[in-house]
C-alpha positions in Angstrom: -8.7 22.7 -15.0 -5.7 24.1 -14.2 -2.3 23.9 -12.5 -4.2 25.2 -9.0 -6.4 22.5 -9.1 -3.4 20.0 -9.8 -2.2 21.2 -6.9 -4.9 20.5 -5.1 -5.1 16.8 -6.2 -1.8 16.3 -5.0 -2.7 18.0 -1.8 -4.7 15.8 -0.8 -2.9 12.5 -2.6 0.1 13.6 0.0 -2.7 13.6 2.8 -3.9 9.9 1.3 -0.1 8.8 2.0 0.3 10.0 5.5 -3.6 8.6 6.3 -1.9 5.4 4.9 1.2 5.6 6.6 -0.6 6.1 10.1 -2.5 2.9 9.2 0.0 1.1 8.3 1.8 2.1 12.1 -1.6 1.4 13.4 -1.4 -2.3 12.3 2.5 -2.6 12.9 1.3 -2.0 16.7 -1.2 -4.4 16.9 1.0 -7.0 15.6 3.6 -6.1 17.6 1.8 -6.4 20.7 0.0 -9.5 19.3 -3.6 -8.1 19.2 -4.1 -10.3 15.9 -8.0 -10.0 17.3 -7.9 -6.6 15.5 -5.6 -7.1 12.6 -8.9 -7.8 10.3 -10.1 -4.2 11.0 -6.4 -2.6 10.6 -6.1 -4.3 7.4 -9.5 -3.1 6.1 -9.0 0.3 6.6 -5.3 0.2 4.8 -7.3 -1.3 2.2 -10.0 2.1 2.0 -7.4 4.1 2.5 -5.6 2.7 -0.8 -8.5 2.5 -2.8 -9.0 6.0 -1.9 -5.7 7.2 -3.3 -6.7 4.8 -6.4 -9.2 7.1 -7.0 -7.8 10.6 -6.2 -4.8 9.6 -8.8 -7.5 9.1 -11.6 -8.3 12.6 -11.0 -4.6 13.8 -11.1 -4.1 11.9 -14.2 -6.9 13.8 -15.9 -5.5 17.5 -14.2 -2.1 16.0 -15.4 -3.7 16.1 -19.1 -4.7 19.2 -18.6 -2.0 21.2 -17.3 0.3 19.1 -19.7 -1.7 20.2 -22.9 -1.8 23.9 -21.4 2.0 23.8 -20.7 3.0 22.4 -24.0 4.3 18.8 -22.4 3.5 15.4 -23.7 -0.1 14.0 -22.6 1.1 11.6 -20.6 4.0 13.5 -18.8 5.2 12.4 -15.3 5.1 15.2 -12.4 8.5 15.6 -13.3 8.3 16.2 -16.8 5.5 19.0 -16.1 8.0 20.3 -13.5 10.5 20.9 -16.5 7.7 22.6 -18.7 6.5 24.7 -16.1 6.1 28.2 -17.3 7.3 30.0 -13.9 9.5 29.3 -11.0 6.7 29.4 -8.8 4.9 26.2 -10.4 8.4 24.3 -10.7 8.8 25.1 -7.0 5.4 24.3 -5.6 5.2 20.8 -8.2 9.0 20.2 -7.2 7.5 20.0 -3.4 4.8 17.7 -4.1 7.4 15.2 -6.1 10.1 15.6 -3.1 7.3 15.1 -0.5 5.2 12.5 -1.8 8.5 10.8 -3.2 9.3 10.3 0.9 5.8 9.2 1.8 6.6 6.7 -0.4 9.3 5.2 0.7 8.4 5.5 4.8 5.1 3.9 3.3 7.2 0.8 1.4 9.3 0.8 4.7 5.9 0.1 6.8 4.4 -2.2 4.7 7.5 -4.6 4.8 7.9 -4.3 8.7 4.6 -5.6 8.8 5.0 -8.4 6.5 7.8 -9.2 9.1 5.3 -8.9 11.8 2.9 -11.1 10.1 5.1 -13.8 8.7 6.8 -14.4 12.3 2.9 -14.8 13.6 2.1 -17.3 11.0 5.1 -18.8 11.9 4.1 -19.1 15.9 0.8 -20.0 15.3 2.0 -23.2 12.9 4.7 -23.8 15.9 2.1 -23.3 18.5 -0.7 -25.7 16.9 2.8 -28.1 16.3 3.4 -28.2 19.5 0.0 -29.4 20.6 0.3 -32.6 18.6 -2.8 -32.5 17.2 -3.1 -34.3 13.5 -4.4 -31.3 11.5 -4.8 -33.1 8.1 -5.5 -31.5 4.7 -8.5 -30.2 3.1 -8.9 -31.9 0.1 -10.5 -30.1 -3.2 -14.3 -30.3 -1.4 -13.0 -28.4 1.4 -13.2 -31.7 3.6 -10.1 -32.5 5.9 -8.4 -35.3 3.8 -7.3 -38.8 4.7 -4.2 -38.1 7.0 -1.3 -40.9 5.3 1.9 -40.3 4.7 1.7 -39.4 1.1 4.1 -37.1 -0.7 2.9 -33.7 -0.8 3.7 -30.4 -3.0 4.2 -27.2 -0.4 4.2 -23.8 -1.7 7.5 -22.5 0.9 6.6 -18.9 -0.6 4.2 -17.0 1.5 
């Protein structure tokens, strides 16, 4: 364990987010264009993607222990509390880096995910237009999953998607 191997976590953490960031552009596409045919795929490999970072930061936290106990900072010190203990300017340099750049990841990644909530919450919209428009009586699924009796009962809608 050691401040090399940190560095290597966070290597590859910072390669997580740009995996991640290219899926997320991947599925902003295929919304945009309206392939919703492939969105299910898109969506599951964001989803692999993030549990893969899940688990490359449980292995940072435990080099973060380390290299935190070996550089005199508190056991559960942030990246940029080690970055204040660091014994030479090389390791604040390289660890200053990794904050700046994964620190931008970030954000472009938070950027991407909200266009796509966009994308998908002006689809939804369309396709509950679209099947309007028809004039087709839908109904309700009542709590056996069976479409409901279709009166003019009041009704609770959750307007928060």
């Amino acid at each position: 364990m050691g401040a090399n191997e940190l560095s290597m976590h966070l290597w590859r953490e910072r390669e997580l987010l740009e995996m991640l960031l290219f899926k997320l552009e991947e599925q902003e596409l295929l919304l945009a264009a309206g392939r919703s045919r492939w969105i299910h795929f898109a969506t599951r490999e964001v989803e692999q993607v993030l549990e893969r970072i899940r688990q490359e930061g449980l292995g940072r936290a435990v080099e973060v222990s380390g290299v935190a106990e070996e550089w005199g900072a508190p056991d559960d010190a942030t990246l940029r509390q080690l970055i204040e203990h660091a014994p030479t300017d090389a390791w604040r340099d390289v660890f200053t880096e990794h904050l700046r750049a994964m620190t931008e990841l970030t954000a472009e990644v938070a950027q991407r995910r909200d266009a796509n909530e966009v994308h998908l919450r002006a689809a939804v919209r369309a396709t509950q237009e679209a099947i309007a428009g028809l004039g087709i009586r839908t109904g309700e699924y009542d709590a056996d999953g069976t479409v409901g009796p279709d009166d003019s009962s009041p009704r609770i809608v959750d307007t928060a998607l």
